[in-house]
FIKOLZA-1660 file (N, C-alpha, C; in steps of 0.1 Angstrom, whole numbers, plus 5000, padded with zeros to 4 digits):
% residues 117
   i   px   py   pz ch aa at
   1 4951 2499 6710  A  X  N
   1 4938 2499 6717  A  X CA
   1 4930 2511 6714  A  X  C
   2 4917 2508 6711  A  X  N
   2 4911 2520 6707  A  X CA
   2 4909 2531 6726  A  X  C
   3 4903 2542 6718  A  X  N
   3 4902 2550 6735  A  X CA
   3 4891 2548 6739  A  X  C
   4 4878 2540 6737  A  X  N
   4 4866 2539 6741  A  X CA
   4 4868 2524 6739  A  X  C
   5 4871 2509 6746  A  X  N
   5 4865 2498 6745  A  X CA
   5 4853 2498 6749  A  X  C
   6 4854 2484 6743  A  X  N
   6 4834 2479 6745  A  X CA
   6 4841 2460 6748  A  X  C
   7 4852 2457 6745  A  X  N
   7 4852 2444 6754  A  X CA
   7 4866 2448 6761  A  X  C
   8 4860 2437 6777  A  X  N
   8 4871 2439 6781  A  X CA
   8 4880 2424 6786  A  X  C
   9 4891 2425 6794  A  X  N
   9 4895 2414 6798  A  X CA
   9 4900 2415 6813  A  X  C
  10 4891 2408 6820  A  X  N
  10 4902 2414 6833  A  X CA
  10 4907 2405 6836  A  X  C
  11 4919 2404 6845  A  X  N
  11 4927 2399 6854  A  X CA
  11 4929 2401 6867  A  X  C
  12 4923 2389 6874  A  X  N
  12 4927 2391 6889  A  X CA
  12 4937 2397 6892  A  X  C
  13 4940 2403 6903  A  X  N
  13 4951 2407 6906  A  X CA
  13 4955 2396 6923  A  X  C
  14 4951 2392 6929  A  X  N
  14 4951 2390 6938  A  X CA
  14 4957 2376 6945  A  X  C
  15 4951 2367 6937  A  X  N
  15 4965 2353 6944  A  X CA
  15 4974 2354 6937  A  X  C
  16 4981 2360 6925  A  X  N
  16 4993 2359 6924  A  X CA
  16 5002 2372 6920  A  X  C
  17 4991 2382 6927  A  X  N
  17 4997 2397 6931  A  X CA
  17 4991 2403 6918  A  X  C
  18 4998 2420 6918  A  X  N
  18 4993 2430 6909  A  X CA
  18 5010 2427 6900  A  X  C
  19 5019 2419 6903  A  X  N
  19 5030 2418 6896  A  X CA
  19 5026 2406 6884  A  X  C
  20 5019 2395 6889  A  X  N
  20 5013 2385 6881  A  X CA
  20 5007 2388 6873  A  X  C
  21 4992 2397 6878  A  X  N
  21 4985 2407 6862  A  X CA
  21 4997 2415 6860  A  X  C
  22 5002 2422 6861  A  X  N
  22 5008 2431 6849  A  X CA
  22 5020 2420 6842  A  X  C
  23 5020 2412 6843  A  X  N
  23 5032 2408 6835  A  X CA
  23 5023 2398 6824  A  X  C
  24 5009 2394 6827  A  X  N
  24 5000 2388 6820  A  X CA
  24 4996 2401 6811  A  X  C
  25 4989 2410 6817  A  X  N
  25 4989 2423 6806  A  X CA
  25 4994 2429 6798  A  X  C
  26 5005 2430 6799  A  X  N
  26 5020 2432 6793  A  X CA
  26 5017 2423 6779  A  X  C
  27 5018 2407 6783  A  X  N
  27 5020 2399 6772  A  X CA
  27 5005 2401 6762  A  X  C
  28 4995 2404 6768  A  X  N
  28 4984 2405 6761  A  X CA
  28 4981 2419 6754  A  X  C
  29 4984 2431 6761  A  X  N
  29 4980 2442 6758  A  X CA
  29 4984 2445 6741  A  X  C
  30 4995 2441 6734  A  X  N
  30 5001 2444 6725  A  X CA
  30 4990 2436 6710  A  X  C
  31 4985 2422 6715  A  X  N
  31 4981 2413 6706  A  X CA
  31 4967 2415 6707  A  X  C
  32 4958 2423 6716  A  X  N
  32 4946 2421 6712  A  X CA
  32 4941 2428 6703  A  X  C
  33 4923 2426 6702  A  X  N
  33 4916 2435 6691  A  X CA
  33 4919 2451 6701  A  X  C
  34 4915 2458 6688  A  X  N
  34 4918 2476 6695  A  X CA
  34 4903 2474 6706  A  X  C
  35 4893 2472 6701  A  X  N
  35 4880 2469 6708  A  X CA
  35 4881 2467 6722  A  X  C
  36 4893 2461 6727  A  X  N
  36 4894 2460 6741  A  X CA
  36 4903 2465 6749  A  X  C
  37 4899 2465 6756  A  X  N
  37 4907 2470 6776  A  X CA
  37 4908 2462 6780  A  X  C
  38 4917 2463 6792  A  X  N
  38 4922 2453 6800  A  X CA
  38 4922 2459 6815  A  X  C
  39 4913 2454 6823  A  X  N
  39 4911 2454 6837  A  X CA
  39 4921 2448 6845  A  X  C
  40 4928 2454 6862  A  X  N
  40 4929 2443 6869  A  X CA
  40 4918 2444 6879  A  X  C
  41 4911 2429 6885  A  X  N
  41 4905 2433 6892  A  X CA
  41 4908 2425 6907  A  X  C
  42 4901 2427 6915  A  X  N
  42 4906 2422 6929  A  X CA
  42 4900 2409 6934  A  X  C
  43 4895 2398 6925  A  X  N
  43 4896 2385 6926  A  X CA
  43 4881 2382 6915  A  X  C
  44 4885 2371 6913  A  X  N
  44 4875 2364 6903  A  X CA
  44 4870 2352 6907  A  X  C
  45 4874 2346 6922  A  X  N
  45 4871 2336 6925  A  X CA
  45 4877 2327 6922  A  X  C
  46 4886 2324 6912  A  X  N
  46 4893 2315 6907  A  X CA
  46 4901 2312 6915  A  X  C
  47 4906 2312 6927  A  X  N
  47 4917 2312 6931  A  X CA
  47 4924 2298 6932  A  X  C
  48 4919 2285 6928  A  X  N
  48 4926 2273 6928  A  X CA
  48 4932 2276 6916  A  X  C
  49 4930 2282 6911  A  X  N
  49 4937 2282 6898  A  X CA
  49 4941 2296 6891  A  X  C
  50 4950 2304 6901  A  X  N
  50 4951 2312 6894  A  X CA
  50 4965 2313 6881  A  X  C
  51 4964 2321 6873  A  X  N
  51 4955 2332 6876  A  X CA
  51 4943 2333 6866  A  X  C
  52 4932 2334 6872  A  X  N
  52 4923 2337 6863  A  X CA
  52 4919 2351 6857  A  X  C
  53 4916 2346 6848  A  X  N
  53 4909 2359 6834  A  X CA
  53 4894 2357 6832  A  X  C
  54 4890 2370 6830  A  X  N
  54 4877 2367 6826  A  X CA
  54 4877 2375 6815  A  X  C
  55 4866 2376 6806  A  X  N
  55 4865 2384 6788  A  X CA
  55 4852 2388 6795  A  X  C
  56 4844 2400 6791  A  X  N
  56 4831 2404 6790  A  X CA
  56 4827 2416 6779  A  X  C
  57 4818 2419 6772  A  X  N
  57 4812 2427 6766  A  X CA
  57 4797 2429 6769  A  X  C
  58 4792 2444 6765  A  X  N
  58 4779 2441 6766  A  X CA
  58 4773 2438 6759  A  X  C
  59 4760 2430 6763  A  X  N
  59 4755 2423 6750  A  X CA
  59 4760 2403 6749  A  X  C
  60 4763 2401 6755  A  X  N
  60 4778 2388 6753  A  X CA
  60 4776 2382 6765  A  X  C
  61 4780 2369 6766  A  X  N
  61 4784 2358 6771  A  X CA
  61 4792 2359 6782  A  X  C
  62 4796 2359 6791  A  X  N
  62 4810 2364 6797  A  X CA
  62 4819 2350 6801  A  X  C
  63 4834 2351 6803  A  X  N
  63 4838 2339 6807  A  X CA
  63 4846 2338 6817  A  X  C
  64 4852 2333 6823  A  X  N
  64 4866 2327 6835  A  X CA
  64 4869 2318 6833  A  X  C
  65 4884 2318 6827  A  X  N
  65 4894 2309 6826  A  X CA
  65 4904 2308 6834  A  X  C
  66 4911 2296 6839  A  X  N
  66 4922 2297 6847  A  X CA
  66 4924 2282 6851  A  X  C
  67 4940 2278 6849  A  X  N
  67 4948 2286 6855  A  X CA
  67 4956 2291 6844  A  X  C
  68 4955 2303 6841  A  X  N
  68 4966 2311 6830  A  X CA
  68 4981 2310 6835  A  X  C
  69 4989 2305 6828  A  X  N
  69 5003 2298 6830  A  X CA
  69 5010 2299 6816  A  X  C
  70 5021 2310 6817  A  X  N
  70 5028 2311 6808  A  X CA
  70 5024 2314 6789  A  X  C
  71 5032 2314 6779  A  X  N
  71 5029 2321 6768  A  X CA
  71 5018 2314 6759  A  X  C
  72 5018 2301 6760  A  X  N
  72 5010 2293 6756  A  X CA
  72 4996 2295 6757  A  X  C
  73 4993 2300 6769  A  X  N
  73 4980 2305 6775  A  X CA
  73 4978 2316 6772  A  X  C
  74 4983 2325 6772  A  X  N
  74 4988 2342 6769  A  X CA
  74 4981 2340 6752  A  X  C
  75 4988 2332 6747  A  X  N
  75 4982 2327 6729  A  X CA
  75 4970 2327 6730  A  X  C
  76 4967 2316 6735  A  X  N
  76 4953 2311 6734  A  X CA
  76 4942 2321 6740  A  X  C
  77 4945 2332 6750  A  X  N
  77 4941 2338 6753  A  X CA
  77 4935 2352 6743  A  X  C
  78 4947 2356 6737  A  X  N
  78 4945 2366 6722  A  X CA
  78 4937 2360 6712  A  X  C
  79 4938 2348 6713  A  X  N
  79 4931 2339 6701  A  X CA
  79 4915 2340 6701  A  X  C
  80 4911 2335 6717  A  X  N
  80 4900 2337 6721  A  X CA
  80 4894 2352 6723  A  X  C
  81 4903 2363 6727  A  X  N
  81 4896 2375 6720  A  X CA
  81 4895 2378 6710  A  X  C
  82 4900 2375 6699  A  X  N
  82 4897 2376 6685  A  X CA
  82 4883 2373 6682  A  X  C
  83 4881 2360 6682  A  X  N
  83 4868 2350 6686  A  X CA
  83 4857 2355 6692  A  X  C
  84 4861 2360 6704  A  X  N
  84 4850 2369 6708  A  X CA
  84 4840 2378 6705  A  X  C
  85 4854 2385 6702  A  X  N
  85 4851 2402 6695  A  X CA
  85 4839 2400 6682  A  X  C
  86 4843 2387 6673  A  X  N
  86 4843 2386 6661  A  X CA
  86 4825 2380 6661  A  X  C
  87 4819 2369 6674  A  X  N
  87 4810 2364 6680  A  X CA
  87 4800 2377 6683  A  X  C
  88 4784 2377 6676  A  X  N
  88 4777 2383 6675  A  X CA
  88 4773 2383 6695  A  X  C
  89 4770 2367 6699  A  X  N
  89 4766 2367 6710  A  X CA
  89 4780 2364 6724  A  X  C
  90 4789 2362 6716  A  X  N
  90 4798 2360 6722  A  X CA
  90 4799 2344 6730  A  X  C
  91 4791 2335 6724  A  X  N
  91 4786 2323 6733  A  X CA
  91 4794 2308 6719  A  X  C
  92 4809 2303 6727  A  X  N
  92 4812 2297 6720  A  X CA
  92 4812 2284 6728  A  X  C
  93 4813 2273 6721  A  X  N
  93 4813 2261 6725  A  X CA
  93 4828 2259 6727  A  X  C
  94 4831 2245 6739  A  X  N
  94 4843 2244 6745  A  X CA
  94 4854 2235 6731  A  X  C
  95 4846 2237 6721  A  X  N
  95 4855 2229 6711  A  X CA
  95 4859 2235 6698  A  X  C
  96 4853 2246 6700  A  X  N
  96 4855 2262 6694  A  X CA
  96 4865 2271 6700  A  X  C
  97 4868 2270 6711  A  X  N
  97 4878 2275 6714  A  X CA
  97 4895 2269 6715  A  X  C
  98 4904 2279 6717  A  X  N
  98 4913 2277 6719  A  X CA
  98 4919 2262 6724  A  X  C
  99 4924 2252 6718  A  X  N
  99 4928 2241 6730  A  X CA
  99 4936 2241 6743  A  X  C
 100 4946 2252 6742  A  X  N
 100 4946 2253 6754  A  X CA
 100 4938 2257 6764  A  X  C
 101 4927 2262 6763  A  X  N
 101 4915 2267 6768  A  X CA
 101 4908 2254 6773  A  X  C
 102 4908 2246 6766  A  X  N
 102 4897 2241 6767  A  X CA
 102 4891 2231 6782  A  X  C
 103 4905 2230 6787  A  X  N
 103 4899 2222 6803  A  X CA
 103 4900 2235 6813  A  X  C
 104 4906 2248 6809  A  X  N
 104 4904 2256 6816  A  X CA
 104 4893 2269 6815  A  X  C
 105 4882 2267 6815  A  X  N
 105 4870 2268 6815  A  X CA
 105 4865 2271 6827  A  X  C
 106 4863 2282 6837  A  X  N
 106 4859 2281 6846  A  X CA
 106 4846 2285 6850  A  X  C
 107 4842 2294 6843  A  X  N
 107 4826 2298 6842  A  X CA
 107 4824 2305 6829  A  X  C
 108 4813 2300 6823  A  X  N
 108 4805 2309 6811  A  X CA
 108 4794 2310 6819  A  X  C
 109 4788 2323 6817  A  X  N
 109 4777 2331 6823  A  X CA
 109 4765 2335 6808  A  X  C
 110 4755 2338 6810  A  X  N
 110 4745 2341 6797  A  X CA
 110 4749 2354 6797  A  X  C
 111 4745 2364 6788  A  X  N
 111 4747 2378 6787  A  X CA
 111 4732 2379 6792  A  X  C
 112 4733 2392 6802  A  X  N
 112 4719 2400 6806  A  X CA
 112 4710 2404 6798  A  X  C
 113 4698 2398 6798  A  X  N
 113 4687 2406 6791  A  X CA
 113 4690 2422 6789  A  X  C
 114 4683 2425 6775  A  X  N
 114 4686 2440 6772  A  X CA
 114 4677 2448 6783  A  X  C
 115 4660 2439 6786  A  X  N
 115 4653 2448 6795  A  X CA
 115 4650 2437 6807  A  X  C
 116 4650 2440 6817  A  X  N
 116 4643 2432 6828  A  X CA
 116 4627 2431 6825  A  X  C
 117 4621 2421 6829  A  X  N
 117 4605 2416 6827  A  X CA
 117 4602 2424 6839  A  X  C
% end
């Protein structure tokens, strides 16, 4: 991991504890781009399905996925920040990403205007 990211990924910490993210972190921290950090944060709203992740950069698209379950998802996860990172606007379609991703989809958001009107 570089020492200044610019994308991040966070993980709830909260319906399935701070033991759930860090053992999600753990599996992620090693495989992503240097470009990112890894957040826990204290809910994402996801909570039918945790645990959710979200990706953001500035500049970018943001997303929430969930319910993250085991290595498979952990993959698809790394896969999708690759993808990301690599995404000028960060805005991919649901058949561009990962398949295990793909019914878990829980929000894409626009990236913020650079200036408010």
């Amino acid at each position: 991991m570089s020492s200044a990211p610019d994308h991040f990924v966070l993980i709830c910490s909260t319906c399935e504890g701070p033991e759930g993210a860090a053992r999600l972190r753990s599996d992620l921290l090693p495989e992503l781009p240097d470009c990112f950090g890894i957040r826990a944060v204290d809910c994402l709203a996801g909570c039918e399905q945790p645990i959710a992740v979200g990706f953001q950069a500035q500049g970018k698209a943001s997303y929430v996925f969930g319910p993250i379950e085991g290595r498979a998802d952990s993959e698809a996860l790394v896969k999708f920040a690759h993808q990301f990172s690599a995404s000028q606007s960060g805005w991919t379609s649901a058949t561009d990403r990962p398949s295990a991703l793909f019914h878990k989809t829980l929000a894409r958001l626009p990236a913020l205007p650079d200036q408010q009107p």
